[in-house]
FILO-6721 format. One line per field, with one value per residue: residue number from 1; x, y, z of N, C-alpha, C, O in turn. Coordinates in Angstrom, 1 decimal. Layout:
FILO-6721
num = c(NUM,...);
nc1 = c(X,...);
nc2 = c(Y,...);
nc3 = c(Z,...);
cac1 = c(X,...);
cac2 = c(Y,...);
cac3 = c(Z,...);
cc1 = c(X,...);
cc2 = c(Y,...);
cc3 = c(Z,...);
oc1 = c(X,...);
oc2 = c(Y,...);
oc3 = c(Z,...);
This chain:
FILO-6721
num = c(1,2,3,4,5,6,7,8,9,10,11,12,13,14,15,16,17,18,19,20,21,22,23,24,25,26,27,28,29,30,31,32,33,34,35,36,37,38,39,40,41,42,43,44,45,46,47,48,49,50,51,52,53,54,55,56,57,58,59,60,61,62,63,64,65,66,67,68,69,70,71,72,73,74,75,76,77);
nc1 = c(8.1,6.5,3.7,1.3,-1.5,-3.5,-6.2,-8.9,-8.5,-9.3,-11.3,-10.9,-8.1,-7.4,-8.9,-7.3,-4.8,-5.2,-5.4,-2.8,-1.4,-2.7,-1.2,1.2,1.4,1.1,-0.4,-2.9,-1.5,1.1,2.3,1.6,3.6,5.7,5.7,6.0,8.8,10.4,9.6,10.6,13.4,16.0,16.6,19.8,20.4,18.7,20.5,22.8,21.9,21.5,24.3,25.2,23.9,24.3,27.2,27.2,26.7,29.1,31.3,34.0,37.1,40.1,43.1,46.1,49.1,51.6,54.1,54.8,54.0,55.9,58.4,57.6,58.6,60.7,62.3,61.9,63.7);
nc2 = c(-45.1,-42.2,-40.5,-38.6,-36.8,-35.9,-33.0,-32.3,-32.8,-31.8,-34.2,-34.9,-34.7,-36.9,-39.0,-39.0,-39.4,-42.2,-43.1,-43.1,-44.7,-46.9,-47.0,-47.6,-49.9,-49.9,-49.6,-47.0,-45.4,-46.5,-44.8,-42.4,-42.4,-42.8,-40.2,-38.3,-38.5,-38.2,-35.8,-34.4,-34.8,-32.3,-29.7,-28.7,-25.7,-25.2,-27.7,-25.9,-23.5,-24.5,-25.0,-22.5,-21.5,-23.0,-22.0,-19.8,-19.9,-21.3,-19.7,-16.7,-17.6,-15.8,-14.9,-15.9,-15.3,-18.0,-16.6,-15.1,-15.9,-17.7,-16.2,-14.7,-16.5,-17.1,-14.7,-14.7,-16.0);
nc3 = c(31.9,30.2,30.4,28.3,27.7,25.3,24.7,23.0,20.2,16.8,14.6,12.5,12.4,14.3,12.9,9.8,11.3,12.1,9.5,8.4,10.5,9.9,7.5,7.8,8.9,11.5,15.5,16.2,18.3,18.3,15.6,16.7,18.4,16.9,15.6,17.5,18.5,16.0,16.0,18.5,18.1,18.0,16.1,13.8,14.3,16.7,18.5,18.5,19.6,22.3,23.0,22.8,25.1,27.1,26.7,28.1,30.5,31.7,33.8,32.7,31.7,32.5,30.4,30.1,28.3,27.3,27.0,28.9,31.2,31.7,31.7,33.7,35.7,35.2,35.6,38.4,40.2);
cac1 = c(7.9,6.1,2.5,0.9,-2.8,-3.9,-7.2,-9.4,-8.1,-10.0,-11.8,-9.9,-6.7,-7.5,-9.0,-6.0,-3.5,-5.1,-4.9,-1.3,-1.2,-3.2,-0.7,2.2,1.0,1.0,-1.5,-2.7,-0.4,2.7,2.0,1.8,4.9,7.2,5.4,6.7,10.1,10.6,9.6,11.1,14.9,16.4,17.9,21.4,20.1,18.6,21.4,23.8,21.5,22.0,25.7,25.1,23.1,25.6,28.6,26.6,26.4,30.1,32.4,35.0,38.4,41.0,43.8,47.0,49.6,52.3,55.8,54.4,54.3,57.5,59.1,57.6,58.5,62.4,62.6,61.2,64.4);
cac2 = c(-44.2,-41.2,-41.0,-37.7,-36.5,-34.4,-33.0,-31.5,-32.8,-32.4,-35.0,-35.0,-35.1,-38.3,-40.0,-39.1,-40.2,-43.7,-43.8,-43.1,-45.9,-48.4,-47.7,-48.0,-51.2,-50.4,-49.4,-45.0,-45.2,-46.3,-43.8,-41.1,-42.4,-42.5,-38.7,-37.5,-38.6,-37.5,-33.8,-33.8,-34.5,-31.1,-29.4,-28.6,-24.3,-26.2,-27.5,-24.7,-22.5,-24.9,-25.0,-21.1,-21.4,-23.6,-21.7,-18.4,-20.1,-21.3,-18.9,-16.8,-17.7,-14.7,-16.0,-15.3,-15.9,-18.4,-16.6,-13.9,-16.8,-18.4,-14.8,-14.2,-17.6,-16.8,-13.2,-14.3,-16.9);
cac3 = c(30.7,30.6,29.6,27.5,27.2,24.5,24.4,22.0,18.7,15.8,14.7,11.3,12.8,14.2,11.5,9.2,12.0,12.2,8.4,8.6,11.3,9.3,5.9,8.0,9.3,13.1,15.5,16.4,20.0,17.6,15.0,17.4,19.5,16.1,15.1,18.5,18.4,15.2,16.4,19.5,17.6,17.8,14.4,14.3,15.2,18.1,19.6,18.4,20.3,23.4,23.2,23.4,26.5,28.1,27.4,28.6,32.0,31.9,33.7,31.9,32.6,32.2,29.9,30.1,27.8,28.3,27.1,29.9,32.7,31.6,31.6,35.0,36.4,35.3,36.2,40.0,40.6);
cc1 = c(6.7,4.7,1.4,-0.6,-3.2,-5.1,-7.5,-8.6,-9.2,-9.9,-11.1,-8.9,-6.9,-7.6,-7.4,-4.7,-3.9,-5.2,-4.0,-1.0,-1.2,-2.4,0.9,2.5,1.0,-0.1,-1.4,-1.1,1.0,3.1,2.2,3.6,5.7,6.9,6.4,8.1,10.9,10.7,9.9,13.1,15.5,17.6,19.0,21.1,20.0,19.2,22.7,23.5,21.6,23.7,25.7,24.7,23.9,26.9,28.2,26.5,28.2,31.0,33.7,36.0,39.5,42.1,45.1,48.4,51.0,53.8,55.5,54.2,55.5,58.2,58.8,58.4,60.4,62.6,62.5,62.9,65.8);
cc2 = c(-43.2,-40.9,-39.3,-37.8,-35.3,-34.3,-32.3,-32.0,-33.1,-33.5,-36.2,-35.2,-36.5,-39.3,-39.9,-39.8,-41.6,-44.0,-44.0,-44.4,-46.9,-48.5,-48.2,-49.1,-51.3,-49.5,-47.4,-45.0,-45.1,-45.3,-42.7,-41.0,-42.1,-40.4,-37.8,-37.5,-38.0,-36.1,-33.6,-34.0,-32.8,-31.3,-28.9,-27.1,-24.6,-26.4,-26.3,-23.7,-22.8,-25.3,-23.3,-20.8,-22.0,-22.8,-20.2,-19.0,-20.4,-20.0,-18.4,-17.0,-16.3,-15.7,-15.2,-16.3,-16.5,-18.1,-15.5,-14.8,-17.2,-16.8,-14.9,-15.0,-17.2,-15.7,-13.4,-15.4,-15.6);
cc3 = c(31.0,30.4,28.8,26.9,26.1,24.3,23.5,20.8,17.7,15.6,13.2,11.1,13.1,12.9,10.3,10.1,12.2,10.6,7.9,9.3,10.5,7.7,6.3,9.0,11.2,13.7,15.7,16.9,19.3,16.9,15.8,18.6,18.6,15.7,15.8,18.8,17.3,15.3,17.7,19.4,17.3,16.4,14.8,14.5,16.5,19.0,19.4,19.4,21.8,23.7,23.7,24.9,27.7,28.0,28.0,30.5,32.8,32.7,33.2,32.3,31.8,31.6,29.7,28.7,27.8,28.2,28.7,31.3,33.0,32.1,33.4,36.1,36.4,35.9,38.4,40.7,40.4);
oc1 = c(6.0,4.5,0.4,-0.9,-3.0,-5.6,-6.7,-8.0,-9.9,-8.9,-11.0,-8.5,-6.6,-6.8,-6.5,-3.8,-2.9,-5.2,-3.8,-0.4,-0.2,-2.6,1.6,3.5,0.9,-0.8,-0.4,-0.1,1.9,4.1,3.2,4.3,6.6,7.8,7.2,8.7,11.9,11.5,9.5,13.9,15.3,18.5,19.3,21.9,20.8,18.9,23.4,24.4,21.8,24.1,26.1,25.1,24.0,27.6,29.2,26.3,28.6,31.6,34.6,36.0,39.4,42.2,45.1,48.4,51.8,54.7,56.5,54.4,56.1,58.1,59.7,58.8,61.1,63.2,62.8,63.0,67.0);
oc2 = c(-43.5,-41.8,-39.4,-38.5,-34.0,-35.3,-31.5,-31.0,-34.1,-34.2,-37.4,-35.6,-37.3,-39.9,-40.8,-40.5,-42.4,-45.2,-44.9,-45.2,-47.7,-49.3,-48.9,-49.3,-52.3,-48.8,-46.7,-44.7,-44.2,-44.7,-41.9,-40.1,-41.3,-39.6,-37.0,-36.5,-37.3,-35.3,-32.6,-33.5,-32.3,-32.0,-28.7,-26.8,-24.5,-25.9,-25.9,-23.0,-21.9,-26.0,-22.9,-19.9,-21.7,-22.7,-19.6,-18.2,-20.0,-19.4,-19.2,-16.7,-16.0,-16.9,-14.1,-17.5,-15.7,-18.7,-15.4,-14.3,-17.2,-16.7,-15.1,-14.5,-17.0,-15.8,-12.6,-15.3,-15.9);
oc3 = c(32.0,29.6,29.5,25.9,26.2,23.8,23.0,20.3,17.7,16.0,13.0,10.0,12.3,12.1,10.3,9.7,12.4,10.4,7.1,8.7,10.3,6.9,5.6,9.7,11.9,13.0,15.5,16.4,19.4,17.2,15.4,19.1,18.9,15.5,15.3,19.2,17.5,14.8,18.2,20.2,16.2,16.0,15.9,15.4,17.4,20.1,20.4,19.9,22.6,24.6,24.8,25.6,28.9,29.0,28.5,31.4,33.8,31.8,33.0,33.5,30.6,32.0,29.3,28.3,28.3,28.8,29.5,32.5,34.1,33.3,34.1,37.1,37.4,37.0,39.2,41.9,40.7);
């Protein structure tokens, strides 16, 4: 697993995130592990925007339509 330094946090941020810890009965480390998971779930723009990005990489396929193959496929016999 992976392990994540943050420096410089106000001093107020803390304190409030271990009072969050201590009402939700576990210790900071947990607190901050469920925070992060929580905000690193992408919203459904999110992935809509990576379905975009993926099919932007996709190659197009030219599309042909199929009475226009059938047709050609008879006409060639």
């Amino acid at each position: 697993m992976a392990q994540v330094i943050v420096r410089n946090l106000d001093d107020a941020v803390v304190s409030s995130l271990k009072f969050k810890a201590e009402l939700h009965g576990h210790s900071l480390e947990q607190e901050l592990r469920e925070i992060l998971k929580r905000a690193a779930e992408l919203t459904t723009d999110e992935k809509l925007a990576l379905v975009d990005r993926i099919r932007a990489m996709t190659p197009k396929r030219l599309e042909t339509d199929s009475t226009d193959l059938i047709r050609e496929d008879r006409d060639s016999r």
